[in-house]
DSSP file (Angstrom, degrees, kcal/mol; ACC not computed):
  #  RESIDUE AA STRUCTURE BP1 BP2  ACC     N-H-->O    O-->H-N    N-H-->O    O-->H-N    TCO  KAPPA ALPHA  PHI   PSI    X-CA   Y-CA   Z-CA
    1    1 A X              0   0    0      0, 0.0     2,-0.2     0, 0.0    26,-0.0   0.000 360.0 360.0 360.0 131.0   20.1   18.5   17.2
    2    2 A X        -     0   0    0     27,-0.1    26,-0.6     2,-0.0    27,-0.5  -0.680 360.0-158.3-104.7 149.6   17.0   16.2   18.2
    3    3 A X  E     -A   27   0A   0     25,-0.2     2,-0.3    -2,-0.2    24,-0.2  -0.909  12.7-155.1-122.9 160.7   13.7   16.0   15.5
    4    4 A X  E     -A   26   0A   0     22,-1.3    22,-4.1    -2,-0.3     2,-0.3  -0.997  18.4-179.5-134.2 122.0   10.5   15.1   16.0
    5    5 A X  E     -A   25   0A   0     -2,-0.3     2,-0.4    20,-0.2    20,-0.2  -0.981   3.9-179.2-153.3 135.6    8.9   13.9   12.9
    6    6 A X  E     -A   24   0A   0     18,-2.6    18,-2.3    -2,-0.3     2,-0.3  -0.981  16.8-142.8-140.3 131.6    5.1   12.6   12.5
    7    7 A X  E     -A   23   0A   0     -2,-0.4    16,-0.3    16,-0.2     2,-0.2  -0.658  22.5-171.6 -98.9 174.2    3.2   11.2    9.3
    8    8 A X        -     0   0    0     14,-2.9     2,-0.3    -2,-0.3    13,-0.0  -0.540  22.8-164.2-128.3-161.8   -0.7   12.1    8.4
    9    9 A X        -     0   0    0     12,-0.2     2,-0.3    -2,-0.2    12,-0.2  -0.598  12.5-159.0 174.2 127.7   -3.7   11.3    6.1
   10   10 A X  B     +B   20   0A   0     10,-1.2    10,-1.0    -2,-0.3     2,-0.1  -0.969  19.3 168.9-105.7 122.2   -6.4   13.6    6.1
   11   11 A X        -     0   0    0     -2,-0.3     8,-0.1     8,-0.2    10,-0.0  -0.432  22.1-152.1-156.6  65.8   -9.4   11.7    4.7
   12   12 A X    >   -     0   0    0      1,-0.2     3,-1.0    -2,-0.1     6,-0.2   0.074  10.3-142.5 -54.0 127.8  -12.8   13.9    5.3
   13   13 A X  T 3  S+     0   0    0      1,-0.2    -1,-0.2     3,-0.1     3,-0.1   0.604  96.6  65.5 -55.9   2.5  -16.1   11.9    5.7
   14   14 A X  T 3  S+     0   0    0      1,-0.3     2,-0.4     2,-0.0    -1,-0.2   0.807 115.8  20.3-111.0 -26.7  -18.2   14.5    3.7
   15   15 A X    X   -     0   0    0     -3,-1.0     3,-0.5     3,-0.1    -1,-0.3  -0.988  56.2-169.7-139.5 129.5  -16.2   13.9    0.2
   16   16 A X  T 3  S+     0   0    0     -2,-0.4    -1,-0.1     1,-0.3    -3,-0.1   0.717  87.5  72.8-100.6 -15.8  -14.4   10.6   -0.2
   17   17 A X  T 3  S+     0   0    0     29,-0.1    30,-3.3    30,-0.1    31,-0.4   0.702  90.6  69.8 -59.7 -29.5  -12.8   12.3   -3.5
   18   18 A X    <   +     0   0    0     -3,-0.5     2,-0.3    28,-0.2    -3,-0.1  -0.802  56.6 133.7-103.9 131.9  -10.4   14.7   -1.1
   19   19 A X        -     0   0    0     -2,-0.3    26,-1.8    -8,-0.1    27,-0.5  -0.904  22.6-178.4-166.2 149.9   -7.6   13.4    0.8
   20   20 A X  E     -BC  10  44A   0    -10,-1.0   -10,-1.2    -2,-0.3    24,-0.3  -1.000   3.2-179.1-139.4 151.3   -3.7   14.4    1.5
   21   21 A X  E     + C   0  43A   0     22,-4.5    22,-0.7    -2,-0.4     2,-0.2  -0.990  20.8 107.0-178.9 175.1   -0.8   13.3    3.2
   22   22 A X  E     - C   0  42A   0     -2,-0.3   -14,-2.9    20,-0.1     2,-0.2  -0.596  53.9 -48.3 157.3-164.4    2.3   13.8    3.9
   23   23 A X  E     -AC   7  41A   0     18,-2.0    18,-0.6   -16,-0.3     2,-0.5  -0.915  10.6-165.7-170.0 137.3    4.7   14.9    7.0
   24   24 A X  E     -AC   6  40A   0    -18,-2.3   -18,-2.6    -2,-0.2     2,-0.4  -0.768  22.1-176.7-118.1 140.1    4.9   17.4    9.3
   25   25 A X  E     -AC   5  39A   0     14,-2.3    14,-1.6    -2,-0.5     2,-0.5  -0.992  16.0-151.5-129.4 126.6    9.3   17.3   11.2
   26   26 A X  E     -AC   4  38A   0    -22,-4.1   -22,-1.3    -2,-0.4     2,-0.4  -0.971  19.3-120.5-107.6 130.5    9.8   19.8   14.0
   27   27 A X  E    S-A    3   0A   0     10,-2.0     2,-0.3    -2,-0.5   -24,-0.2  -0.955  78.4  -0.3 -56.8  61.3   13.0   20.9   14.3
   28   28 A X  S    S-     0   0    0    -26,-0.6     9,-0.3    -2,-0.4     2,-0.3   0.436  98.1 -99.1 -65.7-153.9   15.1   20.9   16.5
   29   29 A X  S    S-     0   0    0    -27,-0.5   -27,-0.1    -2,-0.3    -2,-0.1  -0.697  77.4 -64.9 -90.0 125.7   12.6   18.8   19.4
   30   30 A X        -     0   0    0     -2,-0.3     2,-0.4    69,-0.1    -1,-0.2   0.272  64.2-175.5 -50.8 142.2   11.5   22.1   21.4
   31   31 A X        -     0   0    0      3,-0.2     2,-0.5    -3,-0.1    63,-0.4  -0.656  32.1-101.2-119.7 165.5   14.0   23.8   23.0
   32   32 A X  S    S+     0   0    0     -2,-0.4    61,-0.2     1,-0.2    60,-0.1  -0.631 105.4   1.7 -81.3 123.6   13.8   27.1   25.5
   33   33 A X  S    S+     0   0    0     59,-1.1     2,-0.4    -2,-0.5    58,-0.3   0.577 104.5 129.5  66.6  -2.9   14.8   30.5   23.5
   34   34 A X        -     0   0    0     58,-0.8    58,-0.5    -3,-0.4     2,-0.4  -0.711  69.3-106.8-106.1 153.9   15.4   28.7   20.2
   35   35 A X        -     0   0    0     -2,-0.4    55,-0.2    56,-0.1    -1,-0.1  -0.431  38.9-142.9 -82.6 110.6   14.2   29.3   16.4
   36   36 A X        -     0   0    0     53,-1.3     2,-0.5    -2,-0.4    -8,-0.1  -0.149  10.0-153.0 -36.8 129.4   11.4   26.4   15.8
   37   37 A X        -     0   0    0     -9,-0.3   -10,-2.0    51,-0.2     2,-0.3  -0.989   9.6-172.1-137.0 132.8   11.4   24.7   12.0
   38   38 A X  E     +C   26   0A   0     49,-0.5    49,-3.4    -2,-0.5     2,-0.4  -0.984   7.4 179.9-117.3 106.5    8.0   23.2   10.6
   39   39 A X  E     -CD  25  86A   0    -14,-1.6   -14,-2.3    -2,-0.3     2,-0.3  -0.972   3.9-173.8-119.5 137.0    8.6   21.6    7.6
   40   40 A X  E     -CD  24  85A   0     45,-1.1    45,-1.1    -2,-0.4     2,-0.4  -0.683  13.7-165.3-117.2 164.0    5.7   20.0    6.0
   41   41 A X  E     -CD  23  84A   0    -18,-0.6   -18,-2.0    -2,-0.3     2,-0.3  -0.932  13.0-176.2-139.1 129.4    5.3   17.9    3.1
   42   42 A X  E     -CD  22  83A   0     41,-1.3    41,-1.6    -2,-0.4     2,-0.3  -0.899  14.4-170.9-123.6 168.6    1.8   17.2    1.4
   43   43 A X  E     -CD  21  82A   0    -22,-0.7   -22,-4.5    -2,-0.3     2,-0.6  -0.942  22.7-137.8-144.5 126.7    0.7   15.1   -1.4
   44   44 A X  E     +C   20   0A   0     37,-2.4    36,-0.2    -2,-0.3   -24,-0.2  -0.826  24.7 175.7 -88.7 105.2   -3.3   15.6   -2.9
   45   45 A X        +     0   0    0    -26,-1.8   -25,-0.2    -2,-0.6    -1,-0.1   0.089  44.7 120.3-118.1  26.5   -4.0   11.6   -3.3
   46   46 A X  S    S-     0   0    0    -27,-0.5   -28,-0.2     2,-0.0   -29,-0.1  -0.067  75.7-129.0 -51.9 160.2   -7.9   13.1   -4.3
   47   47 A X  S    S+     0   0    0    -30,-3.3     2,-0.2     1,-0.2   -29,-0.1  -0.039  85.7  49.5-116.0  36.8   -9.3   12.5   -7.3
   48   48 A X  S    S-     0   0    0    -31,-0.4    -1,-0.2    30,-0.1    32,-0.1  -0.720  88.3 -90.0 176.3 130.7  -10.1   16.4   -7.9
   49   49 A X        -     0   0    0     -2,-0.2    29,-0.2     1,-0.1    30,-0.1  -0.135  38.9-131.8 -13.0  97.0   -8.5   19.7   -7.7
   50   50 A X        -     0   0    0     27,-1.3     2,-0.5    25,-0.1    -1,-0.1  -0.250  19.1-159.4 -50.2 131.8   -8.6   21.6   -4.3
   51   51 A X        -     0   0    0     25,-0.2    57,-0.9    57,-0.2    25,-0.1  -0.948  67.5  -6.9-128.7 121.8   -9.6   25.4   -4.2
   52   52 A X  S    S+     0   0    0     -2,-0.5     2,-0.8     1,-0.2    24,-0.1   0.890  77.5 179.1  69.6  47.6   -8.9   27.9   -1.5
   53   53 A X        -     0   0    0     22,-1.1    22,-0.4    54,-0.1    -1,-0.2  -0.683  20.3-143.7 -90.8 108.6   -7.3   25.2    1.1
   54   54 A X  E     -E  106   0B   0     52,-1.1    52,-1.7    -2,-0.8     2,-0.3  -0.392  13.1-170.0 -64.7 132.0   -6.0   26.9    4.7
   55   55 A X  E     -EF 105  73B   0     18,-2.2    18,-2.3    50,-0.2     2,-0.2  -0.894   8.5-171.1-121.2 148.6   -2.7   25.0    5.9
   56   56 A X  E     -EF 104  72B   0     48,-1.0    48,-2.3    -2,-0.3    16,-0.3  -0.844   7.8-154.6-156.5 109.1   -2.4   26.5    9.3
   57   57 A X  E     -EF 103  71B   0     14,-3.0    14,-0.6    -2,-0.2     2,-0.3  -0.393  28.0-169.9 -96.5 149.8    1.4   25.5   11.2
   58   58 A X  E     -EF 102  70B   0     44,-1.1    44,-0.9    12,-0.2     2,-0.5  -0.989  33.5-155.8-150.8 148.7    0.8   25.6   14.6
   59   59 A X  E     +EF 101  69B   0     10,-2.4     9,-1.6    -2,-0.3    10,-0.9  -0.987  29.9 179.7-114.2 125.2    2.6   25.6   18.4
   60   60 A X        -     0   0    0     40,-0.7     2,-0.3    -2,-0.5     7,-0.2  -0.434  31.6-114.2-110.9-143.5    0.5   24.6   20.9
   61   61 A X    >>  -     0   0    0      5,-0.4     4,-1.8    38,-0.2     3,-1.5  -0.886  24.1-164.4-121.5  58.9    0.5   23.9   25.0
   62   62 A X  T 34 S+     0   0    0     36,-1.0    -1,-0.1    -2,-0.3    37,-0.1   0.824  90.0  37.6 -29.6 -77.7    0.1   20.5   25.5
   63   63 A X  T 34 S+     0   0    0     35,-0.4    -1,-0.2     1,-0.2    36,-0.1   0.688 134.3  27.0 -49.0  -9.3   -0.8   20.6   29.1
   64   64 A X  T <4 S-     0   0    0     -3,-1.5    -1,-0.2     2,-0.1    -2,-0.1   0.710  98.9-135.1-106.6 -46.0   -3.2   24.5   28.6
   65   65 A X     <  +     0   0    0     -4,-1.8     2,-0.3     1,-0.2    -3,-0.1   0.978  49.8 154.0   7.8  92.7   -3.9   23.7   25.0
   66   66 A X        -     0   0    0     -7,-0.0     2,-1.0     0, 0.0    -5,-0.4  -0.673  48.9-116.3 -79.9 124.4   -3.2   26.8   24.1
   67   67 A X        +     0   0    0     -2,-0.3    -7,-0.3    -7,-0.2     3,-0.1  -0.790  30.6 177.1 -95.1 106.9   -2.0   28.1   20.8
   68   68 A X        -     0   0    0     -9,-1.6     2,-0.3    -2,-1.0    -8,-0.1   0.604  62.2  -6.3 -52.8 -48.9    1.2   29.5   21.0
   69   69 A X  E     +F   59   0B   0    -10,-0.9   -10,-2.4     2,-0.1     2,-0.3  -0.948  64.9 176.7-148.8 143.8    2.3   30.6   17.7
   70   70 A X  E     -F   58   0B   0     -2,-0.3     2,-0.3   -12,-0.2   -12,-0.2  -0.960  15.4-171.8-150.8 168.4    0.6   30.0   14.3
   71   71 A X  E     -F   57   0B   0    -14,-0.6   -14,-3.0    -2,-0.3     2,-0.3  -0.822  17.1-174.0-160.0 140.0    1.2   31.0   10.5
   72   72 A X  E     +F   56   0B   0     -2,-0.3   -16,-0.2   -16,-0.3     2,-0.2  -0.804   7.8 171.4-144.4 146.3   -1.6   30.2    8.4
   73   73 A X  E     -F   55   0B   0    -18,-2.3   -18,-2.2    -2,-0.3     2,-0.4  -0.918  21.0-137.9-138.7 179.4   -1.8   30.5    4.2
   74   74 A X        +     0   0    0    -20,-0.2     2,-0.2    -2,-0.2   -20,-0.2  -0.982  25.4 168.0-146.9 167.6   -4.2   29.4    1.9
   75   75 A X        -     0   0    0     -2,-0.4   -22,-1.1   -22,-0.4     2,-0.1  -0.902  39.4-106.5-154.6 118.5   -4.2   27.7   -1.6
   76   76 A X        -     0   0    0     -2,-0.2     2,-0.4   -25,-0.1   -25,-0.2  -0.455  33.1-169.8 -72.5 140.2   -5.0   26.0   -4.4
   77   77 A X        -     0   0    0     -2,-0.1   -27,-1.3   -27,-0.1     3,-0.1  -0.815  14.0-141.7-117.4 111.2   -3.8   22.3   -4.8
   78   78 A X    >   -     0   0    0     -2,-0.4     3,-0.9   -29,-0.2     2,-0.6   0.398  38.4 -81.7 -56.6-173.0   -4.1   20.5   -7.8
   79   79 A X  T 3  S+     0   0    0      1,-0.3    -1,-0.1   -30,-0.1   -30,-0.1  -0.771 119.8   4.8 -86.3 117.6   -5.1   16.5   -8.0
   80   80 A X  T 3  S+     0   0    0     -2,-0.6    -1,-0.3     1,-0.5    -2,-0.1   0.208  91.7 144.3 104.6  -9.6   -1.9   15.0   -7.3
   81   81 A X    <   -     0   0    0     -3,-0.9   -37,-2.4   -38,-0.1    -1,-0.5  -0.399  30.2-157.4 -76.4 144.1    0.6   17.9   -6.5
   82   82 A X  E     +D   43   0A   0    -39,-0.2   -39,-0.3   -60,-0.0     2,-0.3  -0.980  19.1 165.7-107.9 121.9    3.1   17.5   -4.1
   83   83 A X  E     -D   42   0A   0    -41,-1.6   -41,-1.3    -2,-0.3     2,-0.3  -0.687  24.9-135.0-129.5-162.9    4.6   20.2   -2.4
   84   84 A X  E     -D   41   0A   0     -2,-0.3     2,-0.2   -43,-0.2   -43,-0.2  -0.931   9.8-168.6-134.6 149.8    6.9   21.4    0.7
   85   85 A X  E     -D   40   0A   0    -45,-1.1   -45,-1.1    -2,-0.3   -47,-0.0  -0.709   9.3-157.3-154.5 115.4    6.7   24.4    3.4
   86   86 A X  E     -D   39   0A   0     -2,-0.2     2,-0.3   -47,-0.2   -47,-0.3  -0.522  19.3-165.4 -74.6 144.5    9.5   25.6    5.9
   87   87 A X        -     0   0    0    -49,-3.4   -49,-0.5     2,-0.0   -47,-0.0  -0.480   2.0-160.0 -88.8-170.7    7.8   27.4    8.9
   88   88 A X        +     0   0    0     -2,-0.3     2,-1.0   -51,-0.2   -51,-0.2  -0.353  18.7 179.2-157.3  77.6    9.8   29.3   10.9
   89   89 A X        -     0   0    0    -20,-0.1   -53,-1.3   -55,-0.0     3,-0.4  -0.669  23.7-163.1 -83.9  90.2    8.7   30.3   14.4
   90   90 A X        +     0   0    0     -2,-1.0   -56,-0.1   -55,-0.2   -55,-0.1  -0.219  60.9  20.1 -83.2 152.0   12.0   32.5   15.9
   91   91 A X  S    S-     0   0    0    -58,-0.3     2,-0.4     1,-0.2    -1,-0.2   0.841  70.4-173.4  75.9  23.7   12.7   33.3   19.9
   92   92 A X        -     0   0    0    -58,-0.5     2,-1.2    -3,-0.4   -59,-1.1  -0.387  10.7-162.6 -77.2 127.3   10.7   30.7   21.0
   93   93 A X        +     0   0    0     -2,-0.4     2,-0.4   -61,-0.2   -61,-0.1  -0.829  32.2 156.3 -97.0  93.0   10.6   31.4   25.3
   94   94 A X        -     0   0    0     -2,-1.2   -61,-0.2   -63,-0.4   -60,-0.2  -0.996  39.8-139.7-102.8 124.7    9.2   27.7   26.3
   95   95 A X        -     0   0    0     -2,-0.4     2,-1.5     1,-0.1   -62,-0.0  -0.023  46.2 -79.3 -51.0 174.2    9.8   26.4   29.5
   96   96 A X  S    S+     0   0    0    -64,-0.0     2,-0.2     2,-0.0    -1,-0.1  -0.606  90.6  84.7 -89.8  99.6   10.7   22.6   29.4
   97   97 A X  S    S-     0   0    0     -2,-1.5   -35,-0.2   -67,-0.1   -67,-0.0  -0.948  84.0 -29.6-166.7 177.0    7.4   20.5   29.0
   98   98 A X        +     0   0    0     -2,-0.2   -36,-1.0   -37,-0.1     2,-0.5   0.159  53.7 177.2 -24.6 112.4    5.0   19.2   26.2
   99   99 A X        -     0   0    0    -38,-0.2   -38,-0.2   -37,-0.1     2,-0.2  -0.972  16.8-144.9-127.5 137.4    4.8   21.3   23.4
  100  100 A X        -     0   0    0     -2,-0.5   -40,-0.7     2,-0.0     2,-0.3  -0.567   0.8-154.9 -55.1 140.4    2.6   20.3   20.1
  101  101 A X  E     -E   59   0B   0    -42,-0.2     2,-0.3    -2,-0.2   -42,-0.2  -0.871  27.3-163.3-119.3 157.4    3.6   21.1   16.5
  102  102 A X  E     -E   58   0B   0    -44,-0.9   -44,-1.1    -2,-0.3     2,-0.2  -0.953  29.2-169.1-146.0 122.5    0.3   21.2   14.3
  103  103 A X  E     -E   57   0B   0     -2,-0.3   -46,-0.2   -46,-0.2   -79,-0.0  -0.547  19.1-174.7-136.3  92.9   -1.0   21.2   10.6
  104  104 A X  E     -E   56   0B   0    -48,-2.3   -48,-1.0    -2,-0.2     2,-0.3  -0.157   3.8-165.6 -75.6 165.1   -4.3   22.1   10.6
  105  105 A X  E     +E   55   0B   0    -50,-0.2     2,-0.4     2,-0.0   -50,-0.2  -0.940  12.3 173.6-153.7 133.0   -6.2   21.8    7.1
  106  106 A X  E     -E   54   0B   0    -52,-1.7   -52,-1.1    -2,-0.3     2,-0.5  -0.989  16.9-159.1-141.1 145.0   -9.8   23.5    6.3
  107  107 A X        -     0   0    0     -2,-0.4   -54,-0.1   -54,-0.2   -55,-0.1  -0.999  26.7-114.0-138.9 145.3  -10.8   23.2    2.6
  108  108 A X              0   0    0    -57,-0.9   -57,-0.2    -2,-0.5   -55,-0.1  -0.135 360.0 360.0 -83.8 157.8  -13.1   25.4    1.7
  109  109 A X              0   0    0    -57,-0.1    -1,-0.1    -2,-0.0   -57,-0.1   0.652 360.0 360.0-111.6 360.0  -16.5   24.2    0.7
């Protein structure tokens, strides 16, 4: 089984107080007909509480960019929580080329 494993830092220009990061591992590396794992890890390295923050897992298309599959939730995260989240995109029909995995963030204003 191949992974594919990327780290981040989210660090928005409009409030220097909000920031997270973390790591997003896809699972196996895509493969043609097989069930996709997105497991994320964040950390809030803010200095204030987060309210009503969209994590949004995503597959794209490299070559189209296209979105393929997504699962989206939203949340609060306190100053300093860490947490985890499996995705699980099953059946995935990809032909063999560039495929994206994605962890979009919108925090609510």
């Amino acid at each position: 089984m191949d992974t594919a494993t990327a780290s981040f830092t989210i660090e928005p220009s409009l409030d220097p107080d909000v920031g997270l990061t973390g790591s997003l591992v896809a699972e196996p590396k895509f493969l043609m007909g097989t069930t996709e794992t997105l497991t994320s890890s964040v950390i809030s390295v803010g200095n204030v509480p987060l309210s009503n923050v969209t994590f949004s897992w995503l597959i794209i298309d490299a070559e189209l960019g296209s979105v393929l599959r997504q699962f989206s939730l939203t949340r609060d995260v306190a100053q300093g929580e860490r947490f985890s989240h499996v995705t699980v995109f099953p059946d995935l029909m990809l032909v063999p080329k560039t495929y994206l995995a994605l962890l979009q963030v919108t925090i609510a204003d």
